[in-house]
VODO-609637 format. One record per atom (N, C-alpha, C): residue number from 1; residue in one letter; chain; atom name; x, y, z. Coordinates in nm, 3 decimals, m for minus. Example, Ala and Ser with C-alpha at 12.3 -4.5 7.8 and 13.67 -1.06 7.14 Angstrom:
REM residues 2
nr/rest/kette/atom/c1/c2/c3
1/a/A/N/1.319/m0.569/0.780
1/a/A/CA/1.230/m0.450/0.780
1/a/A/C/1.320/m0.330/0.780
2/s/A/N/1.285/m0.225/0.708
2/s/A/CA/1.367/m0.106/0.714
2/s/A/C/1.290/0.003/0.787
REM end
This chain:
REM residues 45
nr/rest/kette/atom/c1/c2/c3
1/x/A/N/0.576/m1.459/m4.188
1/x/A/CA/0.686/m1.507/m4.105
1/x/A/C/0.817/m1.455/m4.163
2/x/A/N/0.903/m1.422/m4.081
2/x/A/CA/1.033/m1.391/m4.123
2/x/A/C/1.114/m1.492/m4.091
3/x/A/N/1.271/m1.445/m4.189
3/x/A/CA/1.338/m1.551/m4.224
3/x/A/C/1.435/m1.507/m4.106
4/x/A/N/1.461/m1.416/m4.036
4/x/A/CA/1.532/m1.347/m3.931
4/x/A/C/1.540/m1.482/m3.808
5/x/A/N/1.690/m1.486/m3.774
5/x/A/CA/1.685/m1.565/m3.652
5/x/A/C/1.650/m1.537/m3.543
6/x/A/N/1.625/m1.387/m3.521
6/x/A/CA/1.591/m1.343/m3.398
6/x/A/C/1.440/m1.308/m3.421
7/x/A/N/1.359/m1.331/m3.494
7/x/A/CA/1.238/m1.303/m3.521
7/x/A/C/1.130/m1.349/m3.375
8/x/A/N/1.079/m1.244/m3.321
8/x/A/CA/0.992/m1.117/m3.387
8/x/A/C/1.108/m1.015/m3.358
9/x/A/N/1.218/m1.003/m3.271
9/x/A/CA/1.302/m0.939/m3.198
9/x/A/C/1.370/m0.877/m3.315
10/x/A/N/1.420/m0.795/m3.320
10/x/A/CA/1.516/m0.690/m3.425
10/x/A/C/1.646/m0.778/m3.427
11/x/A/N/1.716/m0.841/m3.315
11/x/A/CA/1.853/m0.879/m3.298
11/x/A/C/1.856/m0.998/m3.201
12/x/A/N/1.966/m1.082/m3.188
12/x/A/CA/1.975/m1.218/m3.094
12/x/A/C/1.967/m1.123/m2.970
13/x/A/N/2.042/m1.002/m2.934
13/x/A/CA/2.062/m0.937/m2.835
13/x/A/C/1.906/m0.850/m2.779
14/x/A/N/1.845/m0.807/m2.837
14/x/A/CA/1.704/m0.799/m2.824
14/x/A/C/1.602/m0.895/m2.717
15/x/A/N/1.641/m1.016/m2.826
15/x/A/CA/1.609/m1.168/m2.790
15/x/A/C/1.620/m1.218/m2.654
16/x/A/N/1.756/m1.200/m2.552
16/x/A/CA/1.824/m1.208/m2.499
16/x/A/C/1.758/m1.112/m2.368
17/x/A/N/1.782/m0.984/m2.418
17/x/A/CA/1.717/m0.908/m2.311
17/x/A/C/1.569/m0.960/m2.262
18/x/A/N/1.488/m1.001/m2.334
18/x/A/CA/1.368/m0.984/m2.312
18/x/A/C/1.371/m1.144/m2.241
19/x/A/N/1.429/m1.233/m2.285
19/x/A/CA/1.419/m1.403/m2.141
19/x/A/C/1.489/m1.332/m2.030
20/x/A/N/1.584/m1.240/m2.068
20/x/A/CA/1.630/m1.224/m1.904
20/x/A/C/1.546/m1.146/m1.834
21/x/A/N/1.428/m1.030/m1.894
21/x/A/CA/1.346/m1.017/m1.806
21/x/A/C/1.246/m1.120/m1.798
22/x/A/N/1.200/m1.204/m1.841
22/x/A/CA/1.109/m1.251/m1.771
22/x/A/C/1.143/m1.361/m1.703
23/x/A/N/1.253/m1.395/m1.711
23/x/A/CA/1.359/m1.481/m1.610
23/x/A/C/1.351/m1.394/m1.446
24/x/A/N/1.351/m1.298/m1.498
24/x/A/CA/1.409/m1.223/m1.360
24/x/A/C/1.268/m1.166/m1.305
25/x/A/N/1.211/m1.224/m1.342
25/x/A/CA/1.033/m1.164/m1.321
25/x/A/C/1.007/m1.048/m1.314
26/x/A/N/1.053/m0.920/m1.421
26/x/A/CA/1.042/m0.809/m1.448
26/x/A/C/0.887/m0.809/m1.512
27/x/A/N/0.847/m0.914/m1.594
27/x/A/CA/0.735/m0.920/m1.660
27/x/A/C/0.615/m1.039/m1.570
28/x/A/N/0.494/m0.990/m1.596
28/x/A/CA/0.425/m1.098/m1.503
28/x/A/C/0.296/m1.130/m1.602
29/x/A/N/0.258/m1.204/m1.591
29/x/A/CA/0.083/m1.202/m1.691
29/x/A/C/m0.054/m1.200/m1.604
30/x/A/N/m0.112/m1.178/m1.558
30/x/A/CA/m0.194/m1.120/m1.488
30/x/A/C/m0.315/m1.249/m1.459
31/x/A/N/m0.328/m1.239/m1.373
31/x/A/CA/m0.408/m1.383/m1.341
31/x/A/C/m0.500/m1.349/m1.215
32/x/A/N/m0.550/m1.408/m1.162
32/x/A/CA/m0.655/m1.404/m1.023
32/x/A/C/m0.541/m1.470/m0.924
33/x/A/N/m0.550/m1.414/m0.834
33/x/A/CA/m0.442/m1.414/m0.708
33/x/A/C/m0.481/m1.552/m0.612
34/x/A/N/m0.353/m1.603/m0.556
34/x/A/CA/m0.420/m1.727/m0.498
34/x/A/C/m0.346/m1.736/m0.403
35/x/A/N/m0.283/m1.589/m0.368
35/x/A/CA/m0.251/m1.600/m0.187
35/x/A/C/m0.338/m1.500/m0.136
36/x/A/N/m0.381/m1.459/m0.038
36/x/A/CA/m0.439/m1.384/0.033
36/x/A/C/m0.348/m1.295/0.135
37/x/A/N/m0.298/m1.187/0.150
37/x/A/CA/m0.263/m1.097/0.266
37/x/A/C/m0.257/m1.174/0.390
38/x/A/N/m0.154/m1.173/0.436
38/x/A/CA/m0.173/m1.201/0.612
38/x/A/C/m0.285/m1.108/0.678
39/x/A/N/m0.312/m1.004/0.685
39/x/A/CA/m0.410/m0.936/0.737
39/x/A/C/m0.531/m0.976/0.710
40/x/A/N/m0.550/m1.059/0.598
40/x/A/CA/m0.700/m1.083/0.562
40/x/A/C/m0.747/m1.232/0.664
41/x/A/N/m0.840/m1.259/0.731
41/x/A/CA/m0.875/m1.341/0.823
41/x/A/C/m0.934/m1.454/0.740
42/x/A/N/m0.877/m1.596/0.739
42/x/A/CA/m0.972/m1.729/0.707
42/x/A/C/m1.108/m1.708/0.712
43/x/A/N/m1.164/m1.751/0.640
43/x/A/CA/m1.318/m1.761/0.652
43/x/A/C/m1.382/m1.914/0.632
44/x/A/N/m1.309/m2.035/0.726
44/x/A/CA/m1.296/m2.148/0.744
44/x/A/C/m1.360/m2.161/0.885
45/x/A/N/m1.417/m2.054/0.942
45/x/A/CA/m1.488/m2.055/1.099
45/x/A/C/m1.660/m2.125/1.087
REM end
């Protein structure tokens, strides 16, 4: 562990950049999808 306040980040400004992307949903984590396409048809028949 480091004694760095911005740790793992090099700088607070580092730090900073990287919540504002994933604030801004530049970054995503990958998961199984749980909308379906409008084109794709219910299968509730």
């Amino acid at each position: 562990m480091s004694d760095r306040e911005s740790f793992p980040f090099c700088s607070p400004r580092c730090k900073a950049v990287d919540l504002n992307r994933w604030l801004k949903g530049s970054y995503v984590l990958p998961g199984p999808e749980t909308d379906r396409p409008p084109s794709e048809p219910d299968d509730e028949s």
